[in-house]
VEXDREN-2710 file (C-alpha; in Angstrom, 1 decimal):
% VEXDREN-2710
k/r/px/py/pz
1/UNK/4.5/1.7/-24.4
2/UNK/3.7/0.1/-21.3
3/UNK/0.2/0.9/-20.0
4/UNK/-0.6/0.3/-16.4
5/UNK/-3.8/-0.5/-15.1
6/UNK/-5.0/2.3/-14.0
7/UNK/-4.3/4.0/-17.4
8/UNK/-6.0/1.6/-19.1
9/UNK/-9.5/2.1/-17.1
10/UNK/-9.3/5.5/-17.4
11/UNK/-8.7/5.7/-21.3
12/UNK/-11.0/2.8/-22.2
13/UNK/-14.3/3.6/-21.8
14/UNK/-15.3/-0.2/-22.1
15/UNK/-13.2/-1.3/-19.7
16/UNK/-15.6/0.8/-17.2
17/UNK/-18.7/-0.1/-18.1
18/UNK/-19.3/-3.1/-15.4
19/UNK/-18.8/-0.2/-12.8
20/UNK/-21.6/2.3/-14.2
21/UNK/-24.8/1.8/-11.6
22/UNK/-22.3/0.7/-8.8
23/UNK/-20.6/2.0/-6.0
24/UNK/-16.6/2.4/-5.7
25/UNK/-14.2/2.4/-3.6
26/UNK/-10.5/2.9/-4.1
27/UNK/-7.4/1.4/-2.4
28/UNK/-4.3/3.2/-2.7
29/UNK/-1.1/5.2/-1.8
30/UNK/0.9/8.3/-3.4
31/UNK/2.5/5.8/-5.9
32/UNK/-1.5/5.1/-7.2
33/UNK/-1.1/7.7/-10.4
34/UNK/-1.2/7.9/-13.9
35/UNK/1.3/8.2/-16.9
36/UNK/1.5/11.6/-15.8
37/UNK/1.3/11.9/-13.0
38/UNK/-2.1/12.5/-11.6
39/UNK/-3.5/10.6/-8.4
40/UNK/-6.0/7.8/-9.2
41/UNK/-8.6/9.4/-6.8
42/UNK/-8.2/12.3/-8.8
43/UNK/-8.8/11.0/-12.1
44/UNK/-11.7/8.3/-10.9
45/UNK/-13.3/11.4/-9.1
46/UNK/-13.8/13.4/-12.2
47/UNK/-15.0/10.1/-14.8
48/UNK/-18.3/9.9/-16.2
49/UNK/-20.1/7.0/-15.0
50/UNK/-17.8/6.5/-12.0
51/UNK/-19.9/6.7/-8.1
52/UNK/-16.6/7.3/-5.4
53/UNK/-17.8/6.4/-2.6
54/UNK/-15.4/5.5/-0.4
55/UNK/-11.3/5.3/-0.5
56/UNK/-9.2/3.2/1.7
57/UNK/-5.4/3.8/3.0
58/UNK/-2.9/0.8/3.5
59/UNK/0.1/0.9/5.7
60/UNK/1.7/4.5/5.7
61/UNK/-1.6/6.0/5.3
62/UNK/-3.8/6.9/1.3
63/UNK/-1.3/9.9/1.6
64/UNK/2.0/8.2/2.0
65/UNK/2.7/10.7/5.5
66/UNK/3.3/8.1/8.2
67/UNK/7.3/7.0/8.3
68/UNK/7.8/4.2/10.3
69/UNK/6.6/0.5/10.9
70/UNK/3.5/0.4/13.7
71/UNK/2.8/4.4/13.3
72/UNK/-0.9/4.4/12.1
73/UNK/-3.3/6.1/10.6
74/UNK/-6.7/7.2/11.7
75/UNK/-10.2/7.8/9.8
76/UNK/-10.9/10.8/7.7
77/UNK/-13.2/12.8/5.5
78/UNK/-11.8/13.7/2.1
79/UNK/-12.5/17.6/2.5
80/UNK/-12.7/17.4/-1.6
81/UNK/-14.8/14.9/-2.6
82/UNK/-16.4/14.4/1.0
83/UNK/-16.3/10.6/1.0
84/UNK/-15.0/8.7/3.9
85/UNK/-11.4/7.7/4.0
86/UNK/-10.8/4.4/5.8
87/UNK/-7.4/3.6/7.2
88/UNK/-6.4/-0.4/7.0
89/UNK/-3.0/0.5/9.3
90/UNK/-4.7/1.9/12.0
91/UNK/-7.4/0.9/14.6
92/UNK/-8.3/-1.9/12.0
93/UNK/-6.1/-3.7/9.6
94/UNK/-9.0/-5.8/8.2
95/UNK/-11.9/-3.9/6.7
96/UNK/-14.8/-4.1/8.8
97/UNK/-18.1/-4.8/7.7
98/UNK/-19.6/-1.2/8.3
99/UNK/-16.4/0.0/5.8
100/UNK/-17.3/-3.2/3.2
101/UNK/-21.2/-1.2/3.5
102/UNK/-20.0/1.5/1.6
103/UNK/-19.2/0.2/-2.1
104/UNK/-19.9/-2.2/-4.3
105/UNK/-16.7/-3.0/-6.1
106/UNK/-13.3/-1.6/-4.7
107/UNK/-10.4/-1.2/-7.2
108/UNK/-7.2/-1.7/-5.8
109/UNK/-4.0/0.1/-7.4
110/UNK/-0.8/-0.3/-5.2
111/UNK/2.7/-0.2/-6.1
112/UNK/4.4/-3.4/-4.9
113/UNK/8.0/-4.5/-4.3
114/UNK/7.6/-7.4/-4.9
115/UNK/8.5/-8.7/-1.4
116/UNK/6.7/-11.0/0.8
117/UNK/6.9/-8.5/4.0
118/UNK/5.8/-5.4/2.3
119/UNK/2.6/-5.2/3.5
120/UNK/0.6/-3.7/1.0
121/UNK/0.1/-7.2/-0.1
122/UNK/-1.0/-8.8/3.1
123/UNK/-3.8/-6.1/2.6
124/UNK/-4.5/-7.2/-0.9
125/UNK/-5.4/-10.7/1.1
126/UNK/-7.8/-9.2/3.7
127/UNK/-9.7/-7.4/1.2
128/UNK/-9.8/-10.5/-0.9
129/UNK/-11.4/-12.2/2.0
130/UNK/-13.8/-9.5/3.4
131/UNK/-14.7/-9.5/0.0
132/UNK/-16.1/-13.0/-0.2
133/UNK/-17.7/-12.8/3.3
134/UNK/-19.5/-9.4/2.0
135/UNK/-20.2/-10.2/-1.6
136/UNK/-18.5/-7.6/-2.9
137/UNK/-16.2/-7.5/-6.3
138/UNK/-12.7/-6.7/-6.2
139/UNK/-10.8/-5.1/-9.3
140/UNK/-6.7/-5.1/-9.2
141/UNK/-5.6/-2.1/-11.1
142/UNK/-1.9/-4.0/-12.4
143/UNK/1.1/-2.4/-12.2
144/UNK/4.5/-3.8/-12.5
145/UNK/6.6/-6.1/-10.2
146/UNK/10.0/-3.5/-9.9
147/UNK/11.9/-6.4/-8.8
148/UNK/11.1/-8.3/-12.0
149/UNK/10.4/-11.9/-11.8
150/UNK/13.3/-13.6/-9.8
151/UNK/12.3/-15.7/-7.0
152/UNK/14.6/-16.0/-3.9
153/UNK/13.6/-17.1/-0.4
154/UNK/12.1/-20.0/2.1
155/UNK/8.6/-20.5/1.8
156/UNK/6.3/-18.7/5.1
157/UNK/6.3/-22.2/7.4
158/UNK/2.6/-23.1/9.1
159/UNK/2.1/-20.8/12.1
160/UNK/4.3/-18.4/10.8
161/UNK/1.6/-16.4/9.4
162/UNK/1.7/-12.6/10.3
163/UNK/0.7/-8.8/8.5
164/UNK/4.4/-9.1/6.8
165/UNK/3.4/-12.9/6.2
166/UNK/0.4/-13.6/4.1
167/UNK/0.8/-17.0/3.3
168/UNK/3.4/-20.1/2.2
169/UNK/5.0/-17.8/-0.3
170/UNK/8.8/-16.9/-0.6
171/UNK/10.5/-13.2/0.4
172/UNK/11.0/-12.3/-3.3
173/UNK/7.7/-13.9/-4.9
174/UNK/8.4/-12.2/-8.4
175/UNK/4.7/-11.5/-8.8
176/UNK/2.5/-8.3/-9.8
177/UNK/-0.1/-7.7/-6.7
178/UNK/-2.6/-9.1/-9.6
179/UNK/-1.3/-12.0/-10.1
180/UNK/-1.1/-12.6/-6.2
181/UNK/-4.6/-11.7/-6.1
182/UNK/-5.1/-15.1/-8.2
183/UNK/-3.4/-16.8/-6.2
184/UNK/-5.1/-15.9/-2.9
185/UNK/-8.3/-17.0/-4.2
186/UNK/-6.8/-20.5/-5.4
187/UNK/-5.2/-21.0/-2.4
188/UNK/-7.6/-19.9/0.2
189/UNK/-10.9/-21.0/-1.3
190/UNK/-12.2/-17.8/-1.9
191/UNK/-15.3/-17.8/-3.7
192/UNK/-15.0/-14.4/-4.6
193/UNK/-15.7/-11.1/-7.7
194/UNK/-12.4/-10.7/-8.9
195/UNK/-10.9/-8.9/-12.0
196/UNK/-7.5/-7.6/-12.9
197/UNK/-7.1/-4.8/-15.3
198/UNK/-3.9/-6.4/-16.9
199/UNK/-0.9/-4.0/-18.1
200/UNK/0.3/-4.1/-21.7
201/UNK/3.8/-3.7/-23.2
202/UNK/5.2/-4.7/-19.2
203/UNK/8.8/-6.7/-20.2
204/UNK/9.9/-7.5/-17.7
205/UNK/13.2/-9.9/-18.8
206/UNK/14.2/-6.7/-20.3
207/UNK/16.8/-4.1/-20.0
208/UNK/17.2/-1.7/-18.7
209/UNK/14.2/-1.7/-16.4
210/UNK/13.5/-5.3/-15.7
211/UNK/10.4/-5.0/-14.3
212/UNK/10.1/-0.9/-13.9
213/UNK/10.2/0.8/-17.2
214/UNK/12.4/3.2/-16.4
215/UNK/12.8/5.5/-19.6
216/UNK/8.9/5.4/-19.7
217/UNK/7.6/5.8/-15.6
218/UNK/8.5/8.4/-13.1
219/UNK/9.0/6.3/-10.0
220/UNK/6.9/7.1/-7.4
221/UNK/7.4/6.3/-3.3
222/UNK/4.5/3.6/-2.3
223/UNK/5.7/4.3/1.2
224/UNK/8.4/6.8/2.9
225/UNK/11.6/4.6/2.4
226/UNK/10.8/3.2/-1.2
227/UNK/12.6/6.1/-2.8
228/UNK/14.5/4.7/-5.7
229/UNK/13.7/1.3/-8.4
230/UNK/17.6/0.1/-6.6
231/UNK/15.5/0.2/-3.4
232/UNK/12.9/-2.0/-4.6
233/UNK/15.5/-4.2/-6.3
234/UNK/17.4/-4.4/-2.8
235/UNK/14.3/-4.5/-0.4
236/UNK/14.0/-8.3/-0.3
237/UNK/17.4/-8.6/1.2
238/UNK/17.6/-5.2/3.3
239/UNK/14.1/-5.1/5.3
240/UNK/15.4/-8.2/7.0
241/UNK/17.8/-5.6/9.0
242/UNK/14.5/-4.0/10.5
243/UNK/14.8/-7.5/12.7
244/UNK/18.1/-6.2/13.9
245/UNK/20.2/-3.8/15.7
246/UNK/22.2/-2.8/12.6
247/UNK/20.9/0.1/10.8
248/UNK/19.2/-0.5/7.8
249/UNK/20.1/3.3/6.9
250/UNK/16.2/5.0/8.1
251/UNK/17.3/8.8/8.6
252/UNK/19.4/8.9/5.9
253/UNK/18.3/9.8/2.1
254/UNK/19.3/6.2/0.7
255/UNK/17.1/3.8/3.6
256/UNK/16.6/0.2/2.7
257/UNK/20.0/0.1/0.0
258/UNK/22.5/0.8/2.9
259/UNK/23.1/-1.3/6.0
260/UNK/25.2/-0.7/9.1
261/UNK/26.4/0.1/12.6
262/UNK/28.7/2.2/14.1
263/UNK/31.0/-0.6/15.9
264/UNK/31.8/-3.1/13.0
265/UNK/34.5/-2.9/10.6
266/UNK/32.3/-3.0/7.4
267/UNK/35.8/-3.6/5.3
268/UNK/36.2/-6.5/7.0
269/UNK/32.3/-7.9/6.3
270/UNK/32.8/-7.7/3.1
271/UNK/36.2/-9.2/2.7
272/UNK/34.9/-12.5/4.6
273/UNK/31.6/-12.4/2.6
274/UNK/33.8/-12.7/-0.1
275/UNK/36.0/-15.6/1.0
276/UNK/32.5/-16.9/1.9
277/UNK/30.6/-16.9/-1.0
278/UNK/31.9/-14.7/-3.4
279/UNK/29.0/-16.0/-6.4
280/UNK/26.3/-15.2/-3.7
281/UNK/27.7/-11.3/-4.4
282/UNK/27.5/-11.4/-8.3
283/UNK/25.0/-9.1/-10.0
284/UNK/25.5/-5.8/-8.4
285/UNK/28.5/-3.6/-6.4
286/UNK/29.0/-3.3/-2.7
287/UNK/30.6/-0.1/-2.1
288/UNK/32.0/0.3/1.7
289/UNK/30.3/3.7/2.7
290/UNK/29.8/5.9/6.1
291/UNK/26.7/7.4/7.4
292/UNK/24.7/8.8/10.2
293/UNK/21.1/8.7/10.9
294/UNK/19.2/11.6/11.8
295/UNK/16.0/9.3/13.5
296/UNK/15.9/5.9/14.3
297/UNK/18.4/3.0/15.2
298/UNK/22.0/4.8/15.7
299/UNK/20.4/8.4/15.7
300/UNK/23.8/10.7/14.9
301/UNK/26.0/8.0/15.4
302/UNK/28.7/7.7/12.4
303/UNK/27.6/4.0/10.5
304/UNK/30.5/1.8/8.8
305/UNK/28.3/-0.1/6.3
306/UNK/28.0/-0.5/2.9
307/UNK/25.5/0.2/0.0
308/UNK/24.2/-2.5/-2.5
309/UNK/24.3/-1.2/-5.8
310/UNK/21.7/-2.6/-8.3
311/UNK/22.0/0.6/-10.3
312/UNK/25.3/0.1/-11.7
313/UNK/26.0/-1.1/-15.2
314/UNK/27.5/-4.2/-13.2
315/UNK/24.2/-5.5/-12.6
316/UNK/23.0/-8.9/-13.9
317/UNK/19.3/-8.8/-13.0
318/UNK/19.2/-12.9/-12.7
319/UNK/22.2/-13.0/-10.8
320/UNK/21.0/-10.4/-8.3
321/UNK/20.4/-12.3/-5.1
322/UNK/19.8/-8.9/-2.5
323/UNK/18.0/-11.7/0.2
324/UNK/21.6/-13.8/0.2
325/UNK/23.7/-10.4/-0.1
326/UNK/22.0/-9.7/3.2
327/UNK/21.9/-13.0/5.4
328/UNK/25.7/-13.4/4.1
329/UNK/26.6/-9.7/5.5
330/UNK/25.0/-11.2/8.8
331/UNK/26.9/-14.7/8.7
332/UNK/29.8/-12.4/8.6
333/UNK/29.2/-10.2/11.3
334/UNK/28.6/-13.2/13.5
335/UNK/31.5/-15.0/13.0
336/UNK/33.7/-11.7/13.4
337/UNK/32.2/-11.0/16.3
338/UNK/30.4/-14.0/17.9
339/UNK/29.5/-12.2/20.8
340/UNK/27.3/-9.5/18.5
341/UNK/23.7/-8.5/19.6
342/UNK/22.9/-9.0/16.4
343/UNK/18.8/-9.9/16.7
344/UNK/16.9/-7.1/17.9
345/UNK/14.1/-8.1/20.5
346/UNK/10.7/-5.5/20.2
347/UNK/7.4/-6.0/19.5
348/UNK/6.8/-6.1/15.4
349/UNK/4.0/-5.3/13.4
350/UNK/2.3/-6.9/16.0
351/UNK/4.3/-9.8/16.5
352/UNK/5.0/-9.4/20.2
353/UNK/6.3/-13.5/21.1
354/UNK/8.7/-14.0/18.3
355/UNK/11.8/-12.2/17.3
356/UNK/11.6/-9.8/14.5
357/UNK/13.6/-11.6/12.3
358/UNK/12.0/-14.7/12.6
359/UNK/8.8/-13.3/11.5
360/UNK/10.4/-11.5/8.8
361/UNK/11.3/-15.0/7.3
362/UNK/8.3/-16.9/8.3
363/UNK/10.8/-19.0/10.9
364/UNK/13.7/-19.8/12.5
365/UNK/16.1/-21.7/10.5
366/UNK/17.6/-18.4/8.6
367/UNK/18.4/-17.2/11.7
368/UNK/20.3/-20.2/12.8
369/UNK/21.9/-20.5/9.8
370/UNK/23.3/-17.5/10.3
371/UNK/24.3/-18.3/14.3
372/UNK/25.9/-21.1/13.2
373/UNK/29.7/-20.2/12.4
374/UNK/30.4/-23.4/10.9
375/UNK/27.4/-23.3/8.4
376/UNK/28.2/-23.2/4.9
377/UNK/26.4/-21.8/1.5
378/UNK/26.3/-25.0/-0.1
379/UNK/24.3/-26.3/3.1
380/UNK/21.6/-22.8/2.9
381/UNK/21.2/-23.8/-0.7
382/UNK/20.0/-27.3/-0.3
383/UNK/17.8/-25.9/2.6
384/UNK/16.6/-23.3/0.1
385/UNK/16.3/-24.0/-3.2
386/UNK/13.5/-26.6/-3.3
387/UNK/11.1/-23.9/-1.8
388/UNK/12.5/-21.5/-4.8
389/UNK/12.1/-24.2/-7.1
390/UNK/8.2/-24.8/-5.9
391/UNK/7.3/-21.0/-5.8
392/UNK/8.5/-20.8/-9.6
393/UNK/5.7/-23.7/-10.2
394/UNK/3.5/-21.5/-8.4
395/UNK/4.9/-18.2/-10.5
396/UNK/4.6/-20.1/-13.9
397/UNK/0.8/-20.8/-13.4
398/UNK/-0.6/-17.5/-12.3
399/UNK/1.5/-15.8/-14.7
400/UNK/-0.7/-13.5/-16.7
401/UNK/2.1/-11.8/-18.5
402/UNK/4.8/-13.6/-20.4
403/UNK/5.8/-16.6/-18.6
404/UNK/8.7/-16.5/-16.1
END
């Protein structure tokens, strides 16, 4: 049986003992629950020996209710326990040192994707570091990686750095947010409290969950759009359509799997994907689909897309490549219509000087790669696979599970 963190403080008594006499805070989201179910700020609430004092939100708000990228969240009062709730996605994204007054030791338990641009572990960071300026202890309540431990991406360039970049680290780190948490503190010279309640029984090299257990968890949304484990397992590929004008399927039930537009011929995208790179495509199913968003990018407008499928008994968790899939479907797109406004121009998470995309990948030589109709696989994979190859080195020493 895996156990995450959270479950683990709560059902050994020991495990809490440092915390008796101090203040606490919790960080978290509607994915922050037990084994069955019931909300960490719940369960810590109603422990012996355990001082709430404070609770923080991270992007999409402690309660999960805000939908879309740059919608924040303000301040509250938890009309329950009365204890202030602090929002780090709203007036603030760092906590300030009037919220770092109210506890002594802040446990953090988020879901993670596993991808460099999901936020919740730029947050993990800031803590981290208004932790060290405040002297006050951090505690990473583990939970598992969904994505399992494959690594895919370019490592974040210098000056690159952004809320959906944290640091020189690629899009699919294969990491738990504990083991980033390491990291951090390596990296950045933090001199700094930190503990991780570890999981035990997480496997993640096996089937059929590979990093979720699915016949033991419910899945829970961290945020709005993370609906389904094939989500997580497609998000490192997929979110990199939010720097688009394609539709990465938000206003449909299946956001974040499906990609789109409603004036390409998505039969032909995947025919010359393909004749492309057909072993970039292994792992999982495309299946050509239709659809029509109800808010955002293409609102009622009929899609031609398609859906990646890391569901299917097709899929080969280390062949899986959803970041490739994506830039590939792109490549495509570009050279069947070379005139496409493919890169969509808008201020993001608070990026306002660089393009979307670029800041999605920590730079600009994706996105050229992807310009350039006469750039080949072969030549992405030379660009690419010493960064992969470094961030496994990386993976290997902060492992605290079995070793990747």
């Amino acid at each position: 049986m895996v156990m995450f963190g959270l479950d683990r403080l709560v059902h050994d008594e020991s495990l809490r003992k440092a915390l008796h006499g101090k203040r606490v805070a919790l960080l978290a989201h509607p994915a922050s629950v037990t084994h069955d179910l019931k909300h960490g700020l719940d369960v810590l609430a109603g422990l012996d020996g355990i001082n709430l004092t404070a609770a923080f939100g991270p992007q999409h708000g402690l309660k999960g209710d805000k939908q879309d990228n740059m919608v924040e969240t303000e301040d509250f009062i938890d009309p329950l326990y009365n204890i202030p709730v602090f929002s780090l996605y709203g007036e603030v994204r760092r906590p300030t040192g009037q919220m770092m007054t109210t506890f002594d030791v802040i446990l953090i338990d988020l879901q993670d994707l596993g991808c460099r641009i999901y936020t919740f572990v730029t947050t993990l960071l800031y803590v981290l570091e208004a932790a060290a300026q405040h002297g006050k202890a951090v505690w990473v309540l583990d939970r598992p990686n969904p994505a399992g431990r494959p690594v895919e991406g370019s490592i974040l360039k210098p000056g690159w750095e952004s809320f959906v970049g944290a640091g020189p680290m690629p899009m699919r780190h294969g990491m738990t947010l504990g083991e980033l948490g390491h990291w951090f503190i390596d990296h950045n010279k933090l001199d700094v409290d930190y503990r991780v309640i570890e999981m035990t029984g997480w496997k993640p090299h096996e089937a059929p969950g590979y990093g979720w257990p699915q016949l033991e968890r419910a899945w829970v949304n961290p945020s709005p759009n993370a609906p389904t484990v094939n989500m997580a397992r497609a998000y490192a590929g997929t979110v990199m359509i939010e720097g688009t004008t394609l539709s990465e399927a938000r206003g449909t039930t299946r956001a974040l799997e499906i990609m789109g537009a409603p004036d390409i011929d998505a039969k032909q995208v995947l025919g010359l994907m393909h004749d492309i790179a057909p072993h970039w495509l292994e792992g999982c199913r495309l299946r050509e689909c239709w659809f029509e968003p109800t808010f955002h990018k293409h609102q009622h407008q009929l899609c031609h897309g398609f859906q990646i499928h890391a569901d299917d008994p097709a899929y080969d968790h280390s062949a899986f490549k959803p970041w490739r899939i994506v830039l590939l479907a792109l490549h495509a797109i570009r050279k069947l219509y070379p005139g496409y406004d493919i890169w969509r121009d808008f201020p993001y998470e608070y990026e306002n000087d660089k393009l979307a995309f670029d800041v999605i990948n920590g730079g600009d030589a994706i996105r050229k790669w992807v310009d350039d109709p006469s750039a080949k696989p072969g030549d992405f994979d030379a660009m690419v696979e010493p960064d992969e190859q470094e961030w496994r080195e990386v993976q290997r020493k902060f492992s605290l599970y079995d070793k990747a």
